[in-house]
Every structure is written in structure tokens, then in C-alpha cells.
Backbone as numpy.savetxt, mean C-alpha at the origin, in Angstrom:
# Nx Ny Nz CAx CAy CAz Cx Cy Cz
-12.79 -8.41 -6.77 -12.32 -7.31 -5.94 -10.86 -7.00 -6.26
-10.35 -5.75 -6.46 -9.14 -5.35 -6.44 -8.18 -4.91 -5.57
-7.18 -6.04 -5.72 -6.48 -6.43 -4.29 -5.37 -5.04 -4.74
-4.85 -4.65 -3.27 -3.83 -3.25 -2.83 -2.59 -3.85 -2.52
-1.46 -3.62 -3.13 0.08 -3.88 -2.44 0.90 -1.94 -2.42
2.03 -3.04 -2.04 2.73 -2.04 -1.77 4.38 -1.89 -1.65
4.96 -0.94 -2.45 6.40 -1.48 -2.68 7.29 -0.35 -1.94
8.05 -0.92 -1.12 8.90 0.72 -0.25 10.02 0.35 -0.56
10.78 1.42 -1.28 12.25 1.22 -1.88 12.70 1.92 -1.70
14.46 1.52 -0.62 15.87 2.06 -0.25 16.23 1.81 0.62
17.56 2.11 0.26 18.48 0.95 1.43 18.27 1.75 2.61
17.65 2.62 2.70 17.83 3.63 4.07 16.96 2.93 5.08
15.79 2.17 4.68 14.89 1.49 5.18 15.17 0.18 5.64
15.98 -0.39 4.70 16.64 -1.99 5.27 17.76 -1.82 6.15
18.61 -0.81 5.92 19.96 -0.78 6.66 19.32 -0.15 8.25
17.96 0.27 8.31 17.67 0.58 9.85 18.12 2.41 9.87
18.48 2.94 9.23 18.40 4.78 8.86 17.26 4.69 9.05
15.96 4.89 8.44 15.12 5.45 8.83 13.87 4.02 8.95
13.29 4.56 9.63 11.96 3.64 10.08 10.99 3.65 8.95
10.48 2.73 8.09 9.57 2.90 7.55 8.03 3.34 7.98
8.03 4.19 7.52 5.97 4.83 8.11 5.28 4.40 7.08
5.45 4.21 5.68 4.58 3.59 4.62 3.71 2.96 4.85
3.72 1.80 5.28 2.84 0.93 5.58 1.48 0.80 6.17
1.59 1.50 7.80 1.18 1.66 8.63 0.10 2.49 7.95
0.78 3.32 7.59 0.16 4.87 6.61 -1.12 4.05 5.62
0.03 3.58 5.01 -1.06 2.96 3.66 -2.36 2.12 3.91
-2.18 1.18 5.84 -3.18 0.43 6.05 -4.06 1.49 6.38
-3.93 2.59 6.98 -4.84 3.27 7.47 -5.78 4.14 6.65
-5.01 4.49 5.24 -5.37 4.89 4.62 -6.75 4.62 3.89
-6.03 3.36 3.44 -7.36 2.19 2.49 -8.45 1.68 3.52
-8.07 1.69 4.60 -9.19 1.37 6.15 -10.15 2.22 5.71
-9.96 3.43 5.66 -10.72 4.37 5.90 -11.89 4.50 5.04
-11.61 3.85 4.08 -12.41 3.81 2.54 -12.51 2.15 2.66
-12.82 1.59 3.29 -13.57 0.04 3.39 -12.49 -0.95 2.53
-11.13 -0.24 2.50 -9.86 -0.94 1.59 -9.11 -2.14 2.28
-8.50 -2.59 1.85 -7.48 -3.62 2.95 -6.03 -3.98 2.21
-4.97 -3.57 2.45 -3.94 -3.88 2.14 -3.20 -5.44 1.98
-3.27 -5.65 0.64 -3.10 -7.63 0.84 -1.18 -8.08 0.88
-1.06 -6.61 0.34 0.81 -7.07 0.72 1.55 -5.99 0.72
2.66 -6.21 1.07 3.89 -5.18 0.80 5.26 -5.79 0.48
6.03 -5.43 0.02 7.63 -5.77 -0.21 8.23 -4.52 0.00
9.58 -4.99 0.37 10.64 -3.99 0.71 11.94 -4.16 0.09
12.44 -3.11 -0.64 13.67 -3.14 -1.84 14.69 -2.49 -1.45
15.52 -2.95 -1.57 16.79 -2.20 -1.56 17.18 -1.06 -2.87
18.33 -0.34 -3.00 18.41 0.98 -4.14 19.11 -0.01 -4.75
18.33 -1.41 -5.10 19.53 -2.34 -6.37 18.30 -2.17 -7.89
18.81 -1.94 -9.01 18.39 -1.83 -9.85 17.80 -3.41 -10.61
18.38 -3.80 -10.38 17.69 -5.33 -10.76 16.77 -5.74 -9.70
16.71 -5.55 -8.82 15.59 -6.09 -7.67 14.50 -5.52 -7.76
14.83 -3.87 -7.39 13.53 -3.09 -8.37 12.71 -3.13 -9.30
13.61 -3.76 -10.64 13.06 -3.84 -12.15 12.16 -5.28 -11.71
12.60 -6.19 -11.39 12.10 -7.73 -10.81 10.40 -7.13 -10.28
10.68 -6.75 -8.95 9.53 -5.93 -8.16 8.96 -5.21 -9.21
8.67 -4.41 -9.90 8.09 -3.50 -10.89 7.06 -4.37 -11.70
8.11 -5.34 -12.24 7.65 -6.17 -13.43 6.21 -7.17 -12.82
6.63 -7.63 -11.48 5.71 -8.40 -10.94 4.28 -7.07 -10.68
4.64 -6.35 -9.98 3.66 -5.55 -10.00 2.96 -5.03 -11.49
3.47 -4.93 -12.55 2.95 -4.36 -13.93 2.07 -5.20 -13.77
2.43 -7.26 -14.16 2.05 -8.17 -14.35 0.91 -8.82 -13.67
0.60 -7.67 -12.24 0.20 -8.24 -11.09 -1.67 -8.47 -11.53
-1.91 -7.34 -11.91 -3.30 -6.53 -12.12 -4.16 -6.21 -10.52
-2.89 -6.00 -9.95 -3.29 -5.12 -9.05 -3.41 -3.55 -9.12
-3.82 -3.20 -7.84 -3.22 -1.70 -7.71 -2.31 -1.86 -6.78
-0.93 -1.03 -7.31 -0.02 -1.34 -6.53 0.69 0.56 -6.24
1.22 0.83 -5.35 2.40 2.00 -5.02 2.99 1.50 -4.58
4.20 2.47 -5.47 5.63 2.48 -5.14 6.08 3.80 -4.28
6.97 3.97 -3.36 7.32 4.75 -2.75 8.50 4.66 -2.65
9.62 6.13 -2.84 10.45 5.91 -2.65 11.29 5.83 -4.46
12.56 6.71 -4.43 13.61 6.45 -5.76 13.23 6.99 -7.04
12.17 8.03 -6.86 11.99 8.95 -8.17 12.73 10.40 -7.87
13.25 10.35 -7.52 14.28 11.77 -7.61 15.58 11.59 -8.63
16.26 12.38 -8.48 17.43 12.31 -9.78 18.43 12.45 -9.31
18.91 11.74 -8.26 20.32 11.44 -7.97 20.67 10.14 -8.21
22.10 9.55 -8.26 22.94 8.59 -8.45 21.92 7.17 -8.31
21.50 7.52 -6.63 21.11 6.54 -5.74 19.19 6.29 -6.40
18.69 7.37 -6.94 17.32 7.08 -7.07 16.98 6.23 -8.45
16.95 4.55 -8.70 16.76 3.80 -10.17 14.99 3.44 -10.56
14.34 4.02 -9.66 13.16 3.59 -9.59 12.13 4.05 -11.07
12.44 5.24 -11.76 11.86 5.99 -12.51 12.71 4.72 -14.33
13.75 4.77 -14.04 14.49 4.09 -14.74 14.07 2.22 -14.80
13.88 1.72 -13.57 13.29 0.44 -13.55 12.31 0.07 -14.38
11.05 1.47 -13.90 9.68 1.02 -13.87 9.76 1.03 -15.67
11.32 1.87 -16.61 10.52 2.17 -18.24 11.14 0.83 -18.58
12.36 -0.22 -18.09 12.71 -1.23 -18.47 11.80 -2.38 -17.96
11.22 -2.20 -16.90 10.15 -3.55 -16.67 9.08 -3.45 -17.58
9.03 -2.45 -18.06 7.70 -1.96 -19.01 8.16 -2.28 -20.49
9.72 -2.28 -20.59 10.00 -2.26 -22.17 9.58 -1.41 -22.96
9.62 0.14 -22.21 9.32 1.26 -22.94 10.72 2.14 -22.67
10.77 3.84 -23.29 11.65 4.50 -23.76 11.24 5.51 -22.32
12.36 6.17 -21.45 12.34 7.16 -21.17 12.31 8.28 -21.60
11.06 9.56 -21.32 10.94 10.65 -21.82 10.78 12.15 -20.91
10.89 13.03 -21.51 10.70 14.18 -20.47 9.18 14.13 -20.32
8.35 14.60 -19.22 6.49 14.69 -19.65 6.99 16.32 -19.64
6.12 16.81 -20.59 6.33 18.25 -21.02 5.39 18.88 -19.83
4.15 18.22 -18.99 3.29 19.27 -17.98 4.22 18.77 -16.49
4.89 17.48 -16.75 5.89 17.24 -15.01 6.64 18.88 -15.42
7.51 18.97 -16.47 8.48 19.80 -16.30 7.94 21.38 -16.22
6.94 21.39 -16.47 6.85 22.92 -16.55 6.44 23.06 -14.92
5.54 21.87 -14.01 5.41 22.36 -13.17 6.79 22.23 -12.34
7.90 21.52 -12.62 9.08 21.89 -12.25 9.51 23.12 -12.35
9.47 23.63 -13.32 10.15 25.29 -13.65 9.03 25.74 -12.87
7.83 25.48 -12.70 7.04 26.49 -11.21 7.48 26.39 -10.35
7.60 25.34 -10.20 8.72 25.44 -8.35 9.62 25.74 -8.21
10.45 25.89 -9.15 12.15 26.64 -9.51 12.08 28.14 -8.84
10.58 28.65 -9.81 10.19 29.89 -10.07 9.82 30.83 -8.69
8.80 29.82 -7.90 8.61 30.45 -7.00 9.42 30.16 -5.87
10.60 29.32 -5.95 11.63 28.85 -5.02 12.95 30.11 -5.16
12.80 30.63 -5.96 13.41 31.63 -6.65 12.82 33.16 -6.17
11.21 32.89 -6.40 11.06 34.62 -6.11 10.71 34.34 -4.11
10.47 33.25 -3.84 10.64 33.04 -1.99 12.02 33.30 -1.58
12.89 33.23 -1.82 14.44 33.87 -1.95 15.04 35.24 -2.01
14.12 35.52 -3.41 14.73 37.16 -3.22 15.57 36.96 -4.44
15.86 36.01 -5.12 17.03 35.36 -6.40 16.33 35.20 -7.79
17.02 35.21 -8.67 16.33 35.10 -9.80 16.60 33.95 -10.50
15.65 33.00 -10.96 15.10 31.64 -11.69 15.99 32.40 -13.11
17.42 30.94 -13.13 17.95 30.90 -14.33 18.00 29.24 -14.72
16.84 29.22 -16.03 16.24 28.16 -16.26 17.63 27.60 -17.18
18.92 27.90 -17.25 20.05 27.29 -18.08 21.04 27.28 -17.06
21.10 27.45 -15.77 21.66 27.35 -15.16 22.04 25.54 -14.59
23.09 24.95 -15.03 22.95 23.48 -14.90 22.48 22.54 -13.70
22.03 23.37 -12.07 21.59 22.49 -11.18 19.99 22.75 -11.40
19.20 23.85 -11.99 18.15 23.79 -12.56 17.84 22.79 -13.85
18.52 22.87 -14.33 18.47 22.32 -15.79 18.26 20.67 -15.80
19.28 20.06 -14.62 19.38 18.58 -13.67 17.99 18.60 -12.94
17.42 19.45 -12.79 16.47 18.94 -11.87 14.87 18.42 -12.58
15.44 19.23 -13.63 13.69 18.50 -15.03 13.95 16.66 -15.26
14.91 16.28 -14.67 15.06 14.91 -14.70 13.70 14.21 -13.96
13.73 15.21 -13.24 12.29 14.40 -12.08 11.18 14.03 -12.74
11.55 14.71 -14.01 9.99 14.52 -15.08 10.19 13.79 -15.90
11.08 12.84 -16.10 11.51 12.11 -16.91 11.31 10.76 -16.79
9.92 10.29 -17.15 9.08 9.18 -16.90 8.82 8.05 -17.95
8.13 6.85 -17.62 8.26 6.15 -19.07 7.40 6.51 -20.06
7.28 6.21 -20.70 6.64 6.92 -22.26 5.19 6.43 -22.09
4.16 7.70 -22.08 2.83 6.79 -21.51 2.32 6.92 -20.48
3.45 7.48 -19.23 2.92 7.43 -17.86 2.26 8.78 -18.13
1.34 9.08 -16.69 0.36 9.96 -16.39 0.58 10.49 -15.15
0.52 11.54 -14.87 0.91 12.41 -13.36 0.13 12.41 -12.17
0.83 12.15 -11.12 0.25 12.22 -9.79 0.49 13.78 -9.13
-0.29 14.55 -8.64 -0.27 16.18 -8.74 0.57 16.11 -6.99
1.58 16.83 -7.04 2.23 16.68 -5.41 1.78 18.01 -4.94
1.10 18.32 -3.97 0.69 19.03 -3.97 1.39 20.21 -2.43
2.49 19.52 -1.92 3.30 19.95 -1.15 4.69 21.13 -1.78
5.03 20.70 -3.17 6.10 21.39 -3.65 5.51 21.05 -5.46
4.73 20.49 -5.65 4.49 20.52 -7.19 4.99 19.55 -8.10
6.31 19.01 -7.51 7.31 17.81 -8.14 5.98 16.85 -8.34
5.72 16.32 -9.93 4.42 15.08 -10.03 5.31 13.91 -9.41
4.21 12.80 -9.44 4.68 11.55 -9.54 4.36 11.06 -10.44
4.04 9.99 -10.94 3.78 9.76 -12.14 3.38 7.86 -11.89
1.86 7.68 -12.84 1.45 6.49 -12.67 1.41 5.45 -14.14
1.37 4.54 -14.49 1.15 3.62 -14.95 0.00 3.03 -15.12
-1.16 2.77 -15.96 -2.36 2.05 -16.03 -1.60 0.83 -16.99
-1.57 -0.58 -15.70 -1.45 -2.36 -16.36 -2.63 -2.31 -17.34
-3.99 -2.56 -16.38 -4.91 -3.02 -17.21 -5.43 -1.81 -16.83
-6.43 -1.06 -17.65 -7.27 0.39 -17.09 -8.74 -0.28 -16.87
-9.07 -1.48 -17.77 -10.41 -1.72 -17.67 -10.69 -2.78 -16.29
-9.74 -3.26 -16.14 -9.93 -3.90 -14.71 -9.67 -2.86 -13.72
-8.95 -1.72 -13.99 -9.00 -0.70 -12.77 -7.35 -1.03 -12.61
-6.65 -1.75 -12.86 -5.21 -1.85 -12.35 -4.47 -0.88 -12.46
-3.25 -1.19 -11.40 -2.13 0.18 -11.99 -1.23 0.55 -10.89
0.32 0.95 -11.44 0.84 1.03 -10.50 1.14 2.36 -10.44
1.31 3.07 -9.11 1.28 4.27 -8.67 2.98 5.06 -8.15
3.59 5.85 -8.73 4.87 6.27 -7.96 4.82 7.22 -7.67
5.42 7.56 -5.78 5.02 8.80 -5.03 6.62 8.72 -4.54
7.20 10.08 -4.19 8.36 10.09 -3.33 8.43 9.23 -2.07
9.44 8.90 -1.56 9.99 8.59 -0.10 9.34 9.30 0.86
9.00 10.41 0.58 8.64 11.54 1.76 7.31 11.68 2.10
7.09 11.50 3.32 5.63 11.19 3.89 4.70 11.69 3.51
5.27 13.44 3.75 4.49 14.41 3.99 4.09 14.62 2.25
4.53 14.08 1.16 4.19 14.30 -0.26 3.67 12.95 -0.51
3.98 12.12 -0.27 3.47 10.53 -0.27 2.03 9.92 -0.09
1.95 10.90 1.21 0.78 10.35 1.66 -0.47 10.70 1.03
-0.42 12.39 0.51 -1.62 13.05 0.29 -1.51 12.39 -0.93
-0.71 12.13 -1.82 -0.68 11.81 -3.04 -1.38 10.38 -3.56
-0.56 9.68 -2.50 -1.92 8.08 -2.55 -3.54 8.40 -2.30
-3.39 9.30 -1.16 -4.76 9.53 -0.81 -5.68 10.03 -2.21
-4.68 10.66 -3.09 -5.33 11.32 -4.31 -5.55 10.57 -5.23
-4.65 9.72 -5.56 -4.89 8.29 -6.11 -6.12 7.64 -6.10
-6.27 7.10 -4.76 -7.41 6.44 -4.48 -8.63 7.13 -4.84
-8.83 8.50 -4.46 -10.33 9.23 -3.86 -10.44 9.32 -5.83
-9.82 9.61 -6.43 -9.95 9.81 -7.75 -10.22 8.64 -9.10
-9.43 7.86 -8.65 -9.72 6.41 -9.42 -10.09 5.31 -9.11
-10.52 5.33 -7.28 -11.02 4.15 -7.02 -12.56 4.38 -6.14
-12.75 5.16 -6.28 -13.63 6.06 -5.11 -15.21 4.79 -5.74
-15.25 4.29 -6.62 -16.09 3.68 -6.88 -15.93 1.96 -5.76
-14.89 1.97 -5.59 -14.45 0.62 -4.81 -15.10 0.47 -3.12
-14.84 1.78 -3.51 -15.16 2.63 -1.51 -16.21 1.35 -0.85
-15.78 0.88 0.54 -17.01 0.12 0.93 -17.33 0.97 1.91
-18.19 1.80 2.14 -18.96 2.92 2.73 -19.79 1.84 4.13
-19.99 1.10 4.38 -20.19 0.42 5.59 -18.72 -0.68 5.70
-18.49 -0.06 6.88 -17.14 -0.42 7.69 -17.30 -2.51 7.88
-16.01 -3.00 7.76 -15.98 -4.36 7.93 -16.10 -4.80 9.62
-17.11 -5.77 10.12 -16.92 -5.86 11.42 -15.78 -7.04 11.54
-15.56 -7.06 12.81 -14.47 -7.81 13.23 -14.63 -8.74 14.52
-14.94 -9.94 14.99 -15.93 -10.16 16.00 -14.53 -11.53 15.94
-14.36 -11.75 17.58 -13.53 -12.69 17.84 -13.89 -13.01 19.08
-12.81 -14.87 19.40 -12.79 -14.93 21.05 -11.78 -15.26 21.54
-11.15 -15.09 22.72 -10.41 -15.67 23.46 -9.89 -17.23 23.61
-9.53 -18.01 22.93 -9.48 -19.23 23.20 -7.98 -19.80 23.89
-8.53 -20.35 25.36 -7.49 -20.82 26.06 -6.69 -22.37 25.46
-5.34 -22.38 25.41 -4.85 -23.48 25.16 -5.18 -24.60 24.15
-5.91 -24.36 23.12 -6.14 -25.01 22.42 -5.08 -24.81 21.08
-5.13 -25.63 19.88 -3.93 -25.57 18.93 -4.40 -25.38 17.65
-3.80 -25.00 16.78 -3.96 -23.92 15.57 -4.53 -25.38 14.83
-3.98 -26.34 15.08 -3.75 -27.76 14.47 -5.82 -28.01 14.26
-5.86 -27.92 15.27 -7.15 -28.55 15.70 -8.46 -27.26 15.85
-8.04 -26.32 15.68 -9.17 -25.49 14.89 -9.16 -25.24 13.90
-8.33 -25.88 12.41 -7.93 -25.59 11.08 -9.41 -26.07 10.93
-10.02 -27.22 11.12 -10.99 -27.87 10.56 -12.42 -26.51 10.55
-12.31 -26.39 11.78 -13.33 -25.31 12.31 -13.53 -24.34 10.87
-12.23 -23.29 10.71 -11.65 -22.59 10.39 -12.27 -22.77 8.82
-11.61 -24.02 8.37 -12.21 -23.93 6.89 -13.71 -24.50 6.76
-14.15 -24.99 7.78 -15.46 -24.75 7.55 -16.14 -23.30 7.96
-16.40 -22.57 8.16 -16.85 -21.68 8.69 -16.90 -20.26 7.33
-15.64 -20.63 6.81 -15.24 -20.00 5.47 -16.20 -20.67 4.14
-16.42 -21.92 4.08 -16.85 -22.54 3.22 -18.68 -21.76 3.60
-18.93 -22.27 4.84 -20.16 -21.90 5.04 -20.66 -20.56 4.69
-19.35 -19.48 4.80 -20.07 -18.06 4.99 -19.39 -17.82 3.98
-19.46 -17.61 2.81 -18.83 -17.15 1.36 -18.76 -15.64 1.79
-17.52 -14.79 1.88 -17.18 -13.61 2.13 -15.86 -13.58 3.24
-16.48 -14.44 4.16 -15.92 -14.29 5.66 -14.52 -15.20 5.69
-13.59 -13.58 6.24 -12.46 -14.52 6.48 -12.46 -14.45 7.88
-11.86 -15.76 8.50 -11.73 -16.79 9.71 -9.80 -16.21 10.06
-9.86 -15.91 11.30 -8.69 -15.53 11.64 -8.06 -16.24 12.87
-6.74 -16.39 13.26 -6.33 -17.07 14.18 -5.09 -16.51 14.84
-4.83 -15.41 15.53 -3.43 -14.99 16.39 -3.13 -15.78 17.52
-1.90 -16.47 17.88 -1.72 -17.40 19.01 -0.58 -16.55 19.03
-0.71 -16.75 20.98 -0.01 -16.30 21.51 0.45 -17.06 22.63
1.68 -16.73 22.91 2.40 -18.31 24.00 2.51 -17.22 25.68
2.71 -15.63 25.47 3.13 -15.68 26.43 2.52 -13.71 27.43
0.98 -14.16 26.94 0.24 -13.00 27.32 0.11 -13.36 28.37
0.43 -11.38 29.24 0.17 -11.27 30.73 -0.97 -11.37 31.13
-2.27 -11.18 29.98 -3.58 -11.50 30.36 -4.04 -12.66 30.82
-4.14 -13.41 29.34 -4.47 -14.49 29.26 -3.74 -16.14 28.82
-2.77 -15.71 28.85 -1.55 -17.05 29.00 -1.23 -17.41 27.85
-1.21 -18.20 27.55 -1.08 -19.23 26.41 -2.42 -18.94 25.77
-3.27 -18.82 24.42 -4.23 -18.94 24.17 -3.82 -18.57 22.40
-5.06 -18.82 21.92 -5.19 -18.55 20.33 -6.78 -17.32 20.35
-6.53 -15.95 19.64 -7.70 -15.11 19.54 -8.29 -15.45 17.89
-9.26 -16.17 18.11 -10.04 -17.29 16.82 -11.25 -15.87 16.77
-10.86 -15.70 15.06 -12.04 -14.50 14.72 -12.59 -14.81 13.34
-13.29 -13.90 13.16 -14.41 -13.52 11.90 -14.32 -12.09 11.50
-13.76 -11.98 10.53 -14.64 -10.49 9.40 -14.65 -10.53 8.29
-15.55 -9.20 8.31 -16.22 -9.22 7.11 -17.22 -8.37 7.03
-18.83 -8.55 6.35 -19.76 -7.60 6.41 -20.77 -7.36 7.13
-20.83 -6.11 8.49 -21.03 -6.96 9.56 -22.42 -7.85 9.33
-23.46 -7.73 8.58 -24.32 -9.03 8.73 -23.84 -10.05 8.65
-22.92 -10.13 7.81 -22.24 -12.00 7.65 -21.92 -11.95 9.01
-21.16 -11.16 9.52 -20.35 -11.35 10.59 -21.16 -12.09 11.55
-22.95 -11.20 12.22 -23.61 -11.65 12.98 -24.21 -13.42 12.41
-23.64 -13.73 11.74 -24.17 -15.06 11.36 -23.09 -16.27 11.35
-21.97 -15.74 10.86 -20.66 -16.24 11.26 -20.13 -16.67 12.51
-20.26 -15.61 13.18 -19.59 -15.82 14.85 -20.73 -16.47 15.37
-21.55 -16.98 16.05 -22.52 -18.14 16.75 -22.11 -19.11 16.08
-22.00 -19.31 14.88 -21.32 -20.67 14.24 -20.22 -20.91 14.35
-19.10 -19.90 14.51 -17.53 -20.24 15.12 -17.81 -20.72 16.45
-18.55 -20.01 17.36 -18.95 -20.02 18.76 -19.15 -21.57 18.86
-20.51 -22.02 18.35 -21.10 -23.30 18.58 -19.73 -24.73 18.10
-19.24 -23.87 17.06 -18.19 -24.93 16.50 -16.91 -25.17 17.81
-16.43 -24.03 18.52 -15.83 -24.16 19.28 -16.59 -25.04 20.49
-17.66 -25.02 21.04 -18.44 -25.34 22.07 -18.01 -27.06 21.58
-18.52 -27.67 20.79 -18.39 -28.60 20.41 -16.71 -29.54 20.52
-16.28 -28.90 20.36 -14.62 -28.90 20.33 -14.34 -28.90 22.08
-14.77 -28.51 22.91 -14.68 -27.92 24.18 -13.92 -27.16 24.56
-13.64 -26.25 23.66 -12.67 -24.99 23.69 -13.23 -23.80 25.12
-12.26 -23.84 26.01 -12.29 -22.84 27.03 -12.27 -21.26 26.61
-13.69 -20.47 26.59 -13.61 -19.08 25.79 -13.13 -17.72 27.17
-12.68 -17.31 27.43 -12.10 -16.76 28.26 -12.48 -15.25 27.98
-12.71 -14.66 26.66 -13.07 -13.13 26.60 -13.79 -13.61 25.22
-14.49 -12.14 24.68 -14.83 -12.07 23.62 -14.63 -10.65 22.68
-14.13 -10.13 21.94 -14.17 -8.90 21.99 -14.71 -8.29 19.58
-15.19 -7.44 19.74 -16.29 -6.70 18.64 -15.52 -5.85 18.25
-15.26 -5.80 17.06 -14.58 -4.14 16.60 -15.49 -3.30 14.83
């Protein structure tokens, strides 16, 4: 199975400026398509930390996006990272830039002004297309600016993905990602999620449970949230199962019975 990360880069995000939505976004996204997000990291606008992050992701044979630091100011090294973690040459892509000069064009005739393609803050802005040697375009379909992707391995499906900072271009753009190159991955019946309430008992002493239950049900991961100080239910640990929901219905009576045995106090139960 091909595991999903996820890389959000700039200091605007660590220094507390803006709230990251990436994430949230991205779990919901891959949800939707039977996906599951196995990580994320968060970068600062340092060029060596980036290139570090990049390289692990090339190396990863995951599918990975990056968000965030492909624009062409001072502050954006991300486009620049990804051609040195790669040990390739930065180049213009000749179809990024022309659909740049479309957006110039019609940013120009929405104005009332006329598109002067030698004019030097036009001329600065074909930088956006200036990708590593090799990469392939992500279509933005909000203003036209591509993003531009990377295939690690193509035959395992790997690859890392770069979309702007900006939600509203970000989001549709992963979404395009996925529906286009992974749409074969799709798990079209939803993962169930089946848990219980367990009062006062310790993470310590349901580990055993835990890895048996996993061993038994090849698929099923065994989950454990403890909590010290719910207005519900007090002190307790919510001990779960998912996965496909048939495993699931075969899984949970065996967490169940395993707890019974244990004399674990079950207090709720709850299905998702």
C-alpha cells in the first residue's frame, strides 16, 4: 500500500501568522477516497531544512505534497531545494510559462491595460515556471500559475507533488493529483471504526491485548486514546479497531472478549 505524507513550508506557519489548514484539508481529502494520511512535517523558509525534507521525501517512495515556497520572491527556496535534493539543473518549463503569459494576458485585458511581455515585473514573474529539469505540471486551475511534480519511482506509483501556500489553489490541485494518478488506489468501501470506553485501566496492560488482536486480524489496526480528565467519563482509555468493516465485525468481539477477561469496566461503545 502507498503510504501519503505531507510537507507545509514557512515561517508564517511556525512563527503563529497564519494557522495552518493543510493538514486537516489533506486528511479529509484522502478520507474521502478510502486514503489515510501517515505523516506530516512542518518547515521553516530555511533552505537547508527544506533541501533535508525534500531529499527524505524523493528517497521516501512515498507519495508525498509539498505546500507552500514556489513563488519567486526572496523568501520562496522550495522550487530551488527540490532541483538540489534531486541533483538536477533548474529550467524554465516552456508550457508553465506560456500559461504564465495567459494570466499576464488576461490580467491585463480584466484591467483595461495592455500585457507588456518585456516589461521587467512581467518578465520576473516566468520564474514561477522555473522547475527542476524533468518535473511535470500540476494545472492550477484558480489563476493558471502550474505547480509542478516529481515522479521518485513511477512504477511503484511514488512522487512528490508541489502546490502553492494558498488553499484555495492547493487544495483543488491535490485533489487533481490524486483523482488522476491514484484513482486506482481509491478504497471505494469506507474503513469502519468500532471502539469502547474503557474505565481506568492502563495503556501498560492492554499492550498485550493490543498486539494480539493485530497479530490475529492481519489488516486491523488496534487503537488506544487515554484520557485523564473527561467530563464524561473520567479517567479512561477509548481501546479501538479499524479497518475493513468485515475484519472489523470479527475484530471487535475479540477485543471485547479480550477485555472481559482482563476485567476491564466498558462504560460506552461507539461505531463510525
Amino acid at each position: 500500500m502507498l503510504k501519503f505524507g505531507l510537507i507545509i513550508i514557512g515561517d508564517e506557519i511556525l512563527s503563529g501568522k497564519r494557522a495552518d489548514k493543510h493538514m486537516s484539508k489533506m486528511i479529509e481529502i484522502l478520507s474521502s477516497r478510502g486514503l489515510e494520511l501517515s505523516y506530516a512535517n512542518y518547515v521553516g523558509d530555511d533552505p537547508v531544512r527544506i533541501t533535508a525534507a525534500l531529499k527524505a521525501a524523493f528517497e521516501s517512495g512515498d507519495v508525498v505534497f509539498s505546500t507552500g515556497g514556489i513563488g519567486a520572491t526572496p523568501d520562496d527556496h522550495t522550487r530551488q531545494c527540490a532541483a538540489k535534493a534531486l541533483d538536477v539543473q533548474l529550467a524554465l518549463h516552456p508550457r508553465g510559462a506560456d500559461l504564465i503569459r495567459e494570466r499576464m494576458q488576461d490580467t491585463a485585458r480584466e484591467s483595461g491595460t495592455t500585457y507588456e511581455p518585456e516589461r521587467d515585473d512581467n518578465k520576473h514573474r516566468l520564474n514561477m515556471a522555473v522547475f527542476p529539469v524533468g518535473a511535470e505540471l500540476i494545472p492550477n486551475p484558480y489563476n493558471k500559475i502550474a505547480g509542478f511534480s516529481v515522479a521518485s519511482d513511477k512504477a511503484a506509483g511514488a512522487g512528490v507533488y508541489f502546490v502553492p501556500g494558498f488553499p484555495v489553489m492547493a487544495w483543488p490541485m491535490m485533489e487533481w493529483v490524486l483523482d488522476t494518478y491514484y484513482a486506482q488506489y481509491f478504497n471505494t468501501s469506507a474503513n469502519a471504526e468500532w471502539s469502547a470506553i474503557v474505565q481506568g485501566s492502563m495503556e501498560a496492560t492492554l499492550t498485550p491485548l493490543m498486539e494480539q488482536i493485530e497479530a490475529d486480524f492481519v489488516g486491523i489496526k488496534v487503537f488506544s486514546l487515554p484520557s485523564v480528565d473527561s467530563p464524561k467519563y473520567g479517567r479512561h482509555i477509548e481501546l479501538g479497531v479499524k479497518g475493513e468493516p468485515e475484519l472489523v465485525k470479527k475484530a471487535y468481539p475479540a477485543m471485547v472478549s479480550g477485555l472481559g477477561l482482563l476485567k476491564a469496566v466498558l462504560l460506552d461503545e461507539l461505531k463510525r
